[in-house]
C-alpha positions, 0 to 999 in steps of 0.5 A: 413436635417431638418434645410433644411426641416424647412425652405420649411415649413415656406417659402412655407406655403399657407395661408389657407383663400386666398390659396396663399403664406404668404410670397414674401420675403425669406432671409436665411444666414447660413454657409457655406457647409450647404445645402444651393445649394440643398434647393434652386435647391428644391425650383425651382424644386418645383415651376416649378411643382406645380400648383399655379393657372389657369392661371399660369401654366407655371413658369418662375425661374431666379437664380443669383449668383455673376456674370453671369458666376458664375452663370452659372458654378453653374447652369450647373455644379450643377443644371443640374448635380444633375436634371440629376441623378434625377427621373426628368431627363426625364422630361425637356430639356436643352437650353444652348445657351450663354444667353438664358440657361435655363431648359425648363419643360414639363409642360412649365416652365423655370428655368434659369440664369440672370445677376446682373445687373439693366436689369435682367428680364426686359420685362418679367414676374417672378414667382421666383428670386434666388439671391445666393451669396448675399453678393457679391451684393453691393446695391439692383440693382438686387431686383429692377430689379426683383420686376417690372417683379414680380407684374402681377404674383398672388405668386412671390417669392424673395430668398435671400441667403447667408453667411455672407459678408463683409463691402461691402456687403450692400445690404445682410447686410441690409436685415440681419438687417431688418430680425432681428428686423422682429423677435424680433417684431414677423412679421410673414407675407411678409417676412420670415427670417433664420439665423444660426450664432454664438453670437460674444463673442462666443468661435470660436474653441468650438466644442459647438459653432459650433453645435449650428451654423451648421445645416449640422454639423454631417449630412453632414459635420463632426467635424473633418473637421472643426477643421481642417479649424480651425487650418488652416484658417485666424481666420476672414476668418473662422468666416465668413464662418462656423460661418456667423458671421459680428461683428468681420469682420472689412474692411481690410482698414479703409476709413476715420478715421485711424485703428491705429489713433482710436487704440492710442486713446483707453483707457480702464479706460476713463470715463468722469465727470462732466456734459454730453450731450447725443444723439439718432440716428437712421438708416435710415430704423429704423433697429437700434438705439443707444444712446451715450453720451459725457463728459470731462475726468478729464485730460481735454480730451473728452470722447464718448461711446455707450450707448445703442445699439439695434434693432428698435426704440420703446426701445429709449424713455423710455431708455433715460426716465430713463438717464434723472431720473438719471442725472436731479437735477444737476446744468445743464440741461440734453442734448439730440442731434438729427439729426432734418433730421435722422429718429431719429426725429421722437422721439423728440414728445415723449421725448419732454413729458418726461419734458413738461417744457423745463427746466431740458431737452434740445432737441437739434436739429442739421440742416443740416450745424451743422451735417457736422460742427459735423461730422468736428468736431469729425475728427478732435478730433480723428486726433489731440488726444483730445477725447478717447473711451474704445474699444466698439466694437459697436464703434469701428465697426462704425468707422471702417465701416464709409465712407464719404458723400461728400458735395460741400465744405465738408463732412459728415458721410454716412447713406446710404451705408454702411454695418455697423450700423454707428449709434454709431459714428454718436451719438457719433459726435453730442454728442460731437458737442452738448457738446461744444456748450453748453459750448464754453469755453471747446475749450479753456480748451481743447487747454491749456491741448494739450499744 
């Protein structure tokens, strides 16, 4: 199919000054039934069979799915089936001993499985590493085993494969972000990103929507038969599958703050008024960032939103340039709050120069004890009904994804992790950290009004 075609031109493109392969890393995530099994048995059919140097003549392959036997049903089941009623079927013979499975080539090399774990490869050499399923991988323990074999060899290549996962799916996730923003930026070396998925807002029951997602649809797949799934599958279910969409897909249950306790505190025409504090955050690979903001409701209320969300870091400075040209000259300060340990540091340089005086910019930078004071803090506001939001769904996907990090004597929001990006309900915490100790007597107001 051309989507499949497309990818082996850009993953296998050999640099032309140094005769190796450009990129070590291929990620592709697409849904599912698209192709994605017989693109990948191509690959490792074709690096078993061309010639990459001298010395490396003989390619070792790993393929790894879910699990060791998942990846050995699709191995056997699949791969062989398909080499079997192939021109190749002469040209390799089948070792399927319980733990050394592999498809031995004439020319020496070796095509087998291995398990996810931490011991994958260890102690060998490895020219490719599959890891299908990815978002069945919950941290990136199979990678780590892969790289250590992979050094000595001159064209080692990772695949990373997939359709969309779930809150648990970390390590797919991870890779799905740092994709992104490699193509927003224009990376073009390294690693090599594919993505089909339909936008969030997307209309799921729109044969467009599909066409514009599916690259086996009208190849392989047909219209028919997805609207049938359609009209017969759980609505998330079939959003992760044949549109590879995350935004929608929320966890099943809500690890820290209640689903139906941020639900009570929605309101759609929460705004604040009067003086706000802002806040930046970064996750920790740099993939995102956000900056949120903090104010008091005309009933007395606190009031957080999101107010810009987006890929990589470079954006930030400037954006929050301009929240400062609209909001200085009032009776106070414009509030920024940054996590002086979050990567988000890094800005503070840059937007300590938007006032070089000091006096209409305040950076607040929180240490260690005033984030998890922070982190107690916006709990609680949630539990007991004294902050409101309006349904953003960058908000809300934060929440909903959260997980604690538990400390000696207490807790914290979790960067490292998660499959969502937290960054809008960590701003979101500092912001409404920074605004009440800016301002002490806002607790006091905001008890008399629960009263």
């Amino acid at each position: 199919m051309p989507w499949q075609q497309h990818v082996c031109d850009v993953a296998l493109e050999v640099d032309p000054r140094t005769g190796l392969l450009v990129y070590r890393e291929c990620c592709l995530t697409v849904p599912r039934q698209s192709g994605k099994t017989a693109l990948l048995l191509a690959v490792m059919v074709h690096r078993a069979h061309a010639f990459i140097t001298a010395r490396e003549r003989k390619q070792r392959i790993l393929y790894a799915a879910q699990t060791r036997i998942a990846a050995r049903a699709k191995w056997e089941d699949e791969h062989l089936d398909i080499l079997d009623r192939s021109r190749y079927k002469r040209d390799f013979i089948v070792r399927k001993q319980i733990g050394q499975e592999a498809i031995r080539w004439k020319n020496g090399s070796l095509h087998g499985i291995t398990s996810n774990k931490e011991t994958a490869a260890h102690g060998e050499t490895l020219d490719v590493g599959v890891i299908d399923e990815a978002f069945a991988q919950e941290d990136s323990r199979l990678e780590q085993a892969f790289k250590p074999a992979m050094v000595t060899r001159d064209q080692p290549q990772i695949w990373i494969n997939s359709t969309a996962g779930t809150h648990k799916s970390v390590f797919l996730k991870n890779k799905v972000e740092a994709g992104r923003t490699n193509a927003l930026n224009g990376v073009t070396k390294g690693s090599c990103y594919f993505e089909w998925s339909a936008p969030n807002d997307a209309d799921p029951g729109d044969p467009d929507t599909w066409w514009d997602c599916m690259p086996a649809l009208g190849h392989t797949v047909n219209e028919d038969v997805i609207r049938f799934e359609y009209e017969n599958m759980d609505l998330a279910d079939f959003r992760r599958a044949y549109l590879n969409q995350w935004g929608d897909e929320f966890p099943d249950e809500w690890l820290v703050i209640a689903e139906h306790i941020w639900n009570r505190q929605y309101d759609e025409d929460s705004r604040p008024v009067g003086r706000l504090v802002f806040s930046i955050d970064t996750t920790p690979e740099r993939t995102s960032t956000s900056i949120t903001v903090c104010g008091k409701r005309s009933d007395g209320f606190y009031h957080v939103e999101t107010v810009a969300q987006r890929p990589g870091t470079s954006w930030a400075v400037e954006a929050f340039r301009k929240l400062y040209e609209l909001w200085k000259g009032y009776d106070w300060p414009v509030i920024v709050v940054i996590d002086s340990a979050s990567a988000a540091a890094s800005l503070i340089p840059a937007l300590e120069e938007i006032d070089p005086t000091g006096t209409g910019l305040i950076i607040m930078k929180t240490k260690a004890h005033e984030y998890v004071q922070a982190c107690g803090m916006m709990y609680d506001a949630v539990d007991e009904g004294t902050v409101y939001h309006s349904g953003q769904p960058s908000l809300t996907n934060a929440v909903a994804g959260a997980t604690k990090r538990v400390l000696e004597a207490a807790w914290a929001w979790a960067r490292k992790g998660v499959s969502v990006d937290i960054t809008p309900l960590v701003g979101c915490t500092l912001a409404l950290w920074g605004f009440v100790t800016t301002n002490p007597d806002d607790e006091y107001d905001l008890l008399d009004s629960v009263r």
